[in-house]
N, C-alpha and C positions, 0 to 999 in steps of 0.2 A: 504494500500500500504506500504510496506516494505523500511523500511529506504533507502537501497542499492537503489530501483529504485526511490525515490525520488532523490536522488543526482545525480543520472543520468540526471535525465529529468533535475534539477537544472543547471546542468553545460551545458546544449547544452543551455539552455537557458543563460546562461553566455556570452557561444563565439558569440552572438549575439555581445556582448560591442566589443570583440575586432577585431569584421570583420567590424567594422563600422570604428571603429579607425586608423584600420589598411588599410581598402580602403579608409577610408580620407586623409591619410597619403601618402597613391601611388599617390593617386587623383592629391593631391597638389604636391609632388615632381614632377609627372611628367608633370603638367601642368606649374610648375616654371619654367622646363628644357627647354621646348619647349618655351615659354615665352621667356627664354634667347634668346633662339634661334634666334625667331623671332625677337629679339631686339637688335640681332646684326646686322641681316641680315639687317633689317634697316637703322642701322647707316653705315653697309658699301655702304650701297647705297645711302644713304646722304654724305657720302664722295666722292664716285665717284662724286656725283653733283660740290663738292666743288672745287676735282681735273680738273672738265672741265672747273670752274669757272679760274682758276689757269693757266690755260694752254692757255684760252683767252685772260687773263693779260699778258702773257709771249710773244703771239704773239704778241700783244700790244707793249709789249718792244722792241721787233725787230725791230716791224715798227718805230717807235721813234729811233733806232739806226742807220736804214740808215737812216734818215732825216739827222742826227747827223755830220753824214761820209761823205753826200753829199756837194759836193766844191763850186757848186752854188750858196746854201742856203747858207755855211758861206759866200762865196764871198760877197753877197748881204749885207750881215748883218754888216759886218765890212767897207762897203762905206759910206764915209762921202759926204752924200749929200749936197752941195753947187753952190752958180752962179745963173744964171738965167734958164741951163737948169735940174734945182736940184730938182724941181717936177715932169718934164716927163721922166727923171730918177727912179724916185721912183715909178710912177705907171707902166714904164716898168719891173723894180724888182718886185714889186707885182702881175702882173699878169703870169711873168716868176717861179716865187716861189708858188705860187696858183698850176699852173701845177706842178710844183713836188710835192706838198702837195698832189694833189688828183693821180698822177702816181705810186708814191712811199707811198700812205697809205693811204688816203679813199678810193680809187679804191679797194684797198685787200680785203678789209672787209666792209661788209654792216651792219653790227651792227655799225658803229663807227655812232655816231650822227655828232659831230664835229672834224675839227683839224683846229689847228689855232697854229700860230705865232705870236708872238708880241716882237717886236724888240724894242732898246735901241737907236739904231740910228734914227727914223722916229716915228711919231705920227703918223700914220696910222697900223693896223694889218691885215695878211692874216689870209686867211681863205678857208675850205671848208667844204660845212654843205649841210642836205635838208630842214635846216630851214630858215628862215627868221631872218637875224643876226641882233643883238643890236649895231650901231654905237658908239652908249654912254658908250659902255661898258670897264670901266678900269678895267684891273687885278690885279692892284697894292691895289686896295682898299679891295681885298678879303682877307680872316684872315690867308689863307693858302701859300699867296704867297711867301713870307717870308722863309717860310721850304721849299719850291722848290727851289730858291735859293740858300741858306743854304747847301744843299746835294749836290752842283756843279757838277750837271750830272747825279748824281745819279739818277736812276727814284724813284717819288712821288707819292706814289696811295693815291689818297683825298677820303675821307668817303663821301655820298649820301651830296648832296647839293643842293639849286634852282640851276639853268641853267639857268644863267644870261646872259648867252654870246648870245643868240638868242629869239627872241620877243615868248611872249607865244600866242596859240592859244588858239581856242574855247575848244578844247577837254582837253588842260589842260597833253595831256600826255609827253608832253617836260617839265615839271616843274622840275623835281630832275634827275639829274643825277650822276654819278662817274665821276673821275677827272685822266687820267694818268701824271702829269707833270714832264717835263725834263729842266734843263738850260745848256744854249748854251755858250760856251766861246770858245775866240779866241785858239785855237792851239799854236800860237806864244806865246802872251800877257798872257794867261791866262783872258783876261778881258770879261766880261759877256757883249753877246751879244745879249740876248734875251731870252725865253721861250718858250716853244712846246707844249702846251695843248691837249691832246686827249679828247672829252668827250663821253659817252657811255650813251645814256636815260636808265634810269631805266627799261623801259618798255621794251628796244630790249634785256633787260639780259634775258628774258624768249625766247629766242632765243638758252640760253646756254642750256636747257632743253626739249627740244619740246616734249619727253616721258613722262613727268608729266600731269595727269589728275585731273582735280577738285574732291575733296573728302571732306563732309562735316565734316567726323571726321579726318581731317589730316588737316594741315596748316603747311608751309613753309617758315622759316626766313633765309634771309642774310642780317647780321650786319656787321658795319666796325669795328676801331679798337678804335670810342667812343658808341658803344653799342646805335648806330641808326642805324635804319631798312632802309635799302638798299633796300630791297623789299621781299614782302608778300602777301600774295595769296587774305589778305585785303586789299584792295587797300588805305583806308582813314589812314593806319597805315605807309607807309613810309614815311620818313623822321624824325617820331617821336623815342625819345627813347622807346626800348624794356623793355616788363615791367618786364622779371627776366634781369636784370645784368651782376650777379655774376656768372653767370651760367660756369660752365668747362668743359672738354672736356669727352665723352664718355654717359652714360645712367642715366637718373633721371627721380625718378618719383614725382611729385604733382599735387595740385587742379588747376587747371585752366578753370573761370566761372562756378565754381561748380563740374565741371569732373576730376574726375580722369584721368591723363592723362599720357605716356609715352614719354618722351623729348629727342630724339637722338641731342647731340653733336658732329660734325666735325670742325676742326680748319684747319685753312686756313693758308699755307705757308707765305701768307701775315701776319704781325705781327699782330692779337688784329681783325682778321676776321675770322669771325666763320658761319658754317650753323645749325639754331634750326630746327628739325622739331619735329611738335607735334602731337603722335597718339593716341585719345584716347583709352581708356585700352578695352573699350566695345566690340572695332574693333577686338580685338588682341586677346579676347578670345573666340569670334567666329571663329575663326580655332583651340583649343582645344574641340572637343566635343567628341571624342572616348576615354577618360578617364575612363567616368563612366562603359564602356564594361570590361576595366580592372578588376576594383574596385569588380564586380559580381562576375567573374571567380576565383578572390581568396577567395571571399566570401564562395564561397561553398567548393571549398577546406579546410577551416579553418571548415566548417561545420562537415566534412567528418572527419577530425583531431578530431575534438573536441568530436564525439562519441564515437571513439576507446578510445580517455584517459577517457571520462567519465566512460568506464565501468571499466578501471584497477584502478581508485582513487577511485572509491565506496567500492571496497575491502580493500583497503589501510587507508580510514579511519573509517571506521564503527568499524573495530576491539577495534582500542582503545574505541572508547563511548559506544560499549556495557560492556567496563571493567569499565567505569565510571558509568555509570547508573547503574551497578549492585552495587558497594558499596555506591550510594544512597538510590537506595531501602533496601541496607540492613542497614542503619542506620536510616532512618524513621523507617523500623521495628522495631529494640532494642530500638527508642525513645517511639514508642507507644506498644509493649510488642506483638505484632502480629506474625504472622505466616511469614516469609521471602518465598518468591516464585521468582525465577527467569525468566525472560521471556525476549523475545528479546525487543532488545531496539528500540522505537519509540520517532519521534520528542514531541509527545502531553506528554506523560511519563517524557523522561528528560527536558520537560522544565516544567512542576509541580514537580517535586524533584527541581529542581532549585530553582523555587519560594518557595517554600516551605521555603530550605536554608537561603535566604535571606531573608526573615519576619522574621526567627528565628533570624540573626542577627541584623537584625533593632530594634527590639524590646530587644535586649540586651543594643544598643546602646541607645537607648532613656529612658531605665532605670537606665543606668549609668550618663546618662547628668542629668537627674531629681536629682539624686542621691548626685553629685556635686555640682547642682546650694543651694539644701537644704544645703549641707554643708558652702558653699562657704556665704550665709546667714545667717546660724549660725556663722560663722566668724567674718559678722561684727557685730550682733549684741553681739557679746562678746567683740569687740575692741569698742562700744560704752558706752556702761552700765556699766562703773565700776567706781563708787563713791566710795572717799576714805573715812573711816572712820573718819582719823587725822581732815580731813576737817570741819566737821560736830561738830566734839568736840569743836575746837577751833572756828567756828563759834556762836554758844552756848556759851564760855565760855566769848564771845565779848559782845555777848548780855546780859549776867551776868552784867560785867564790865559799860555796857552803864544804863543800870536801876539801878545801884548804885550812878554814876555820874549828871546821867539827869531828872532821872524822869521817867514816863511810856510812856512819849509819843513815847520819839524816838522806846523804846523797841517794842511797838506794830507796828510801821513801820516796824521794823527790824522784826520780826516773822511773819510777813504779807510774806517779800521778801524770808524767810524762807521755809513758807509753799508752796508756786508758785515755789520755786525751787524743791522742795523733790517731789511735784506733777508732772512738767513738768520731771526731773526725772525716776519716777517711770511707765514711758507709755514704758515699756520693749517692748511692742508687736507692735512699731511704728517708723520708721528707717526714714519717710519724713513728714515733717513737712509744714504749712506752711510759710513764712518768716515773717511774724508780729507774730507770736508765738512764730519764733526764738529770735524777736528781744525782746520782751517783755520779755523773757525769760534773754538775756544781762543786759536789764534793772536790774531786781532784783540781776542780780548777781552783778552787778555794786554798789546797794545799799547796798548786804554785805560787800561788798569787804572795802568799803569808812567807816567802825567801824573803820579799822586796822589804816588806813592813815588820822583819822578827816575828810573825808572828801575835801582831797584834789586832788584826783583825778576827775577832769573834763572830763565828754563824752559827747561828740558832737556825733548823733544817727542820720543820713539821710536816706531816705526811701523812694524810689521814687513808685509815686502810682500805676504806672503800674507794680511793684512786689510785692505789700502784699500779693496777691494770690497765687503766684507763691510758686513751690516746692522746699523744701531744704533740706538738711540732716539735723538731729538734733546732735546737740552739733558741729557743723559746726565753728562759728563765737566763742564759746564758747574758747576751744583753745586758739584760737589766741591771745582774747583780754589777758587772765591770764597770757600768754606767753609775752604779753606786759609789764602787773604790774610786775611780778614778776622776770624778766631779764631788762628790759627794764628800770624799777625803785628798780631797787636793792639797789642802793646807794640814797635813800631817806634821805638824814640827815637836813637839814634844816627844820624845821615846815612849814617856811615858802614859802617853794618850790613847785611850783604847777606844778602835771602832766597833760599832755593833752593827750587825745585818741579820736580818729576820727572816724566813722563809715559811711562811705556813698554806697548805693547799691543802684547799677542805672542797667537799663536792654540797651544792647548796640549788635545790628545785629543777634538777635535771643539767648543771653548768658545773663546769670546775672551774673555780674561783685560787687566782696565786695572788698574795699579797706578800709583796717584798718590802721593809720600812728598816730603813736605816737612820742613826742618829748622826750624821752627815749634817753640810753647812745648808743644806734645804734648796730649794729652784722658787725662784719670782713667775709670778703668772705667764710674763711674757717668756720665760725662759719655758717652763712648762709645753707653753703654744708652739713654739718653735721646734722644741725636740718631738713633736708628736705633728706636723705638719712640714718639717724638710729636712730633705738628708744631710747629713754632717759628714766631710771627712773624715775616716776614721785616724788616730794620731798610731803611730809608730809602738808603740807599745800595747795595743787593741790585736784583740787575738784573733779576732774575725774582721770584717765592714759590717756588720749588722749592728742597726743603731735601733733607737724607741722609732723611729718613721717607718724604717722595716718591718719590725716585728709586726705592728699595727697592719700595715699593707698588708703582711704575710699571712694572718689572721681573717681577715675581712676578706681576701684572694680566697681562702680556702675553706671559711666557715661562713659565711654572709657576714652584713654589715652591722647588724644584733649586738656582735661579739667585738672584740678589743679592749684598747687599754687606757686606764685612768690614772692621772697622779695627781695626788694632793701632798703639798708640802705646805711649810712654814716654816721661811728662812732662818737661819741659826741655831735649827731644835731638830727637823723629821722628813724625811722625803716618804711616801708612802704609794708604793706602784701598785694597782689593782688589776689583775688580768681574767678575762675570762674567756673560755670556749667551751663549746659542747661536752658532755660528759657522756663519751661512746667508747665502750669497750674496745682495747687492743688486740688488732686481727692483723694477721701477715699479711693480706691481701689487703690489706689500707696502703701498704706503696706502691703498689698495682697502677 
């Protein structure tokens, strides 16, 4: 099959990805849109609830305003009952006020549960109710009376409360109700002459509604203005605070009992009353199901798109890769000396010229790394192996000096620490050591060193057991200690003046840690800086060229940049070298 119709077929097989994408994409927009829809439509029908709830209260107020206006009821209210006939006075006000309570506003409306008066001149209250009223009942004791008061006429709507004012029955549905209260004051005086209670049961407010049908995925809240449930389609939930809050006015969604759910807010003219209702999402996206009919239909138009371009970009690309393919084949050819033949271009074709390509360059590249890392070890071991000659002389010429002065015995010590030096030395073809070779190795050099000075350089050599095995560079500690004698006690002039050098190598969170600290004349910062950032000629009496710039290089070359070395001094008192590297077991094949 020919390049061209495989691209073909490739690409109709492509517009698969974006018919999917692209009807998931209508899917969901247009099932968001309808979604909205639906969730307004909602919330303006939970507001019309709200508005009838609104319009209940208003009538409410009316009726509390003719009470208000009525000359009888204040008449009543403002007599000072006294004398002997001062009780069947009052129960004739009472039962004359009873009648305008129930002409002028329980008669109106049959929702009203109660209305009651309670006046300031008489210890007695009216009343009209279809309950069975509370005698014992004071209003002065409620937490609300106060702000009724307070508003002097104003009307009070009190949030869901017991209904104290009437004895509860068996059924329990007089227990909560809403509160309209208004205070009465004289006309003249101004002076408060009583209070007007309207109460409304809980249960007659579903009276405000009679078109609402029980629905297991929907429930219906009205809160007052402290975010308690006035009433709910659960019955054991009124009175109790609502369990969102914070909630505000228009659409939200969250979990509720584990469902996703959609939560229309309306806010009630009354300040801090609001109606929740909750629908879950399940509900709502069962009336989106003619989506997926969309989603097909552009499906296959994109199908129909997608052949016509498939066939104009098979031309549009094949051109160039058969110009590519052919100056592949013809430079395999000139590499292998063959015959160049042109033929059109197939997938299986340029992608072996490819490969091809690429091993040729991988194996350029991994002859070049080889290439490197040999150099890159010739390197160090040229910055490790170079014994000065001056050294060697003048070492010799001590041991001269010492078998003249002493006898043989020292001299064979000293040629002993000679020969273990020139030995360990001469292992050119060995760049790690292990660290008891290294230190064994300080040791001797320590015992030539101490011809020059009598013997007055003291080393203290620590060695903690869990690193004699362990791998080090060689001439590593070497360095440092000579870099001690030799700056560190340059001003030797008393005989009697004794050096000290330190050596302890402990292994510390997977690293071997040497710390070398002499009481030597100490290094200044800037000297510090310099010996660990450039090379120094080594002087004529220096056993090697390996300086602190080395060692460091030599470390960092062979262990990454992690690792190397630190000094802290303080001139006149301490020089203190800190070295560290890896803590890896010594294996022969580390000089491999």
């Amino acid at each position: 099959m020919s390049l061209k119709k495989k691209l073909m077929l490739t690409m109709i097989g492509i517009a698969v990805l974006p018919i999917v994408l692209l009807g998931s994409f209508c899917y969901g927009y247009f099932k968001q849109v309808l979604l909205t829809d639906i969730q307004q439509s909602e919330l303006q029908h939970n507001s019309q609830t709200i508005y009838v709830m609104d319009s209940f209260f208003q009538s409410l107020e009316k009726i509390s305003d003719s009470l208000l206006m009525n000359p009888q009821l204040t008449e009543a209210l403002e007599r000072a009952y006294s004398g002997p006939t001062a009780r069947v006075l009052n129960y004739r006000d009472k039962q004359n006020i009873e009648d305008v309570l129930y002409r002028n506003g329980y008669y109106l409306d049959n929702r009203i549960a109660t209305i009651a008066v309670f006046p300031e001149n008489s210890d007695m209250f009216y009343y009209c109710t279809k309950h069975t009223i509370n005698p014992n009942y004071d209003v002065k004791e409620e937490s609300w009376y106060e702000e009724v008061v307070e508003n002097e006429g104003a009307l009070t709507l009190i949030g869901v409360h017991e209904n104290l004012l009437v004895q509860p029955d068996s059924t329990g549905e007089n227990r909560y109700c809403v509160t309209l209260g208004r205070s009465l004051h004289s006309p003249r005086s101004s002076r408060l002459l009583g209070v007007v209670l309207i109460n409304v049961g809980v249960q007659d407010l579903r009276k405000l509604w009679p078109q609402r049908q029980e629905d297991p995925q929907e429930r219906f809240y009205l809160l007052d203005s402290h975010s308690r449930v006035v009433y709910s389609d659960i019955e054991e939930e009124i009175g109790g605070m609502f369990f969102m809050p914070e909630l505000g006015g228009g659409v939200t969604t969250a979990r509720v009992d584990g469902a996703l759910c959609d939560i229309m807010v309306s806010e009630s003219s009354n300040p801090g009353w609001k109606g929740v209702k909750l629908i879950m999402r399940s509900k709502l996206n069962r009336e989106i199901a003619a989506m997926p009919y969309i989603s097909i239909l552009l499906g296959l138009f994109l199908i129909c798109l997608a052949v016509v371009m498939a066939h104009f970009l098979s031309k549009v690309i094949t051109r160039p890769l058969q110009e590519l393919y052919t100056k592949l084949c013809s430079f395999e050819a000139q590499k292998s000396g063959a015959d160049f033949r042109e033929n059109q271009v197939g997938i299986k074709g340029l992608s072996n010229s490819y490969n091809s390509m690429i091993e040729e360059i991988n194996n350029l590249t991994v002859r070049n790394y080889e290439t490197q890392t040999r150099l890159r070890k010739t390197e160090l071991l040229a910055l490790q192996f170079q014994i000065n000659p001056h050294f060697v002389y003048n070492t010799i010429s001590s041991i001269k000096w010492m078998a003249e002065m002493q006898g043989s015995k020292r001299m064979v010590t000293a040629l002993e620490s000679l020969i273990k030096l020139l030995q360990f030395s001469s292992k050119n073809d060995r760049d790690m050591v292990p660290i008891r070779d290294e230190v064994l190795f300080i040791k001797d050099y320590l015992n030539l060193i101490n011809l020059k000075y009598f013997d007055k350089i003291q080393a203290d050599i620590k060695m903690g057991p869990d690193t004699e095995d362990c791998a080090t560079l060689r001439f590593l500690l070497q360095p440092i200690v000579e870099n001690s004698i030799c700056h560190g006690f340059s001003e030797f002039k008393q005989p009697y003046q004794d050096a000290a050098i330190s050596v302890d190598i402990r292994r510390d969170s997977g690293r071997i840690v040497y710390e070398v600290t002499d009481n030597g004349k100490g290094m200044t910062q800037e000297q510090i800086q310099r010996a660990l950032e450039s090379e120094h000629p080594a002087s004529s009496l220096s056993f090697n060229k390996i300086g602190l710039y080395n060692v460091q290089k030599r470390i960092q070359y062979t262990f990454g940049s992690q690792y190397g070395v630190r000094i802290d001094s303080k001139p006149g008192e301490y020089t203190r070298v800190l070295v560290e590297i890896p803590a890896r077991a010594y294996k022969e094949g580390d000089n491999e």
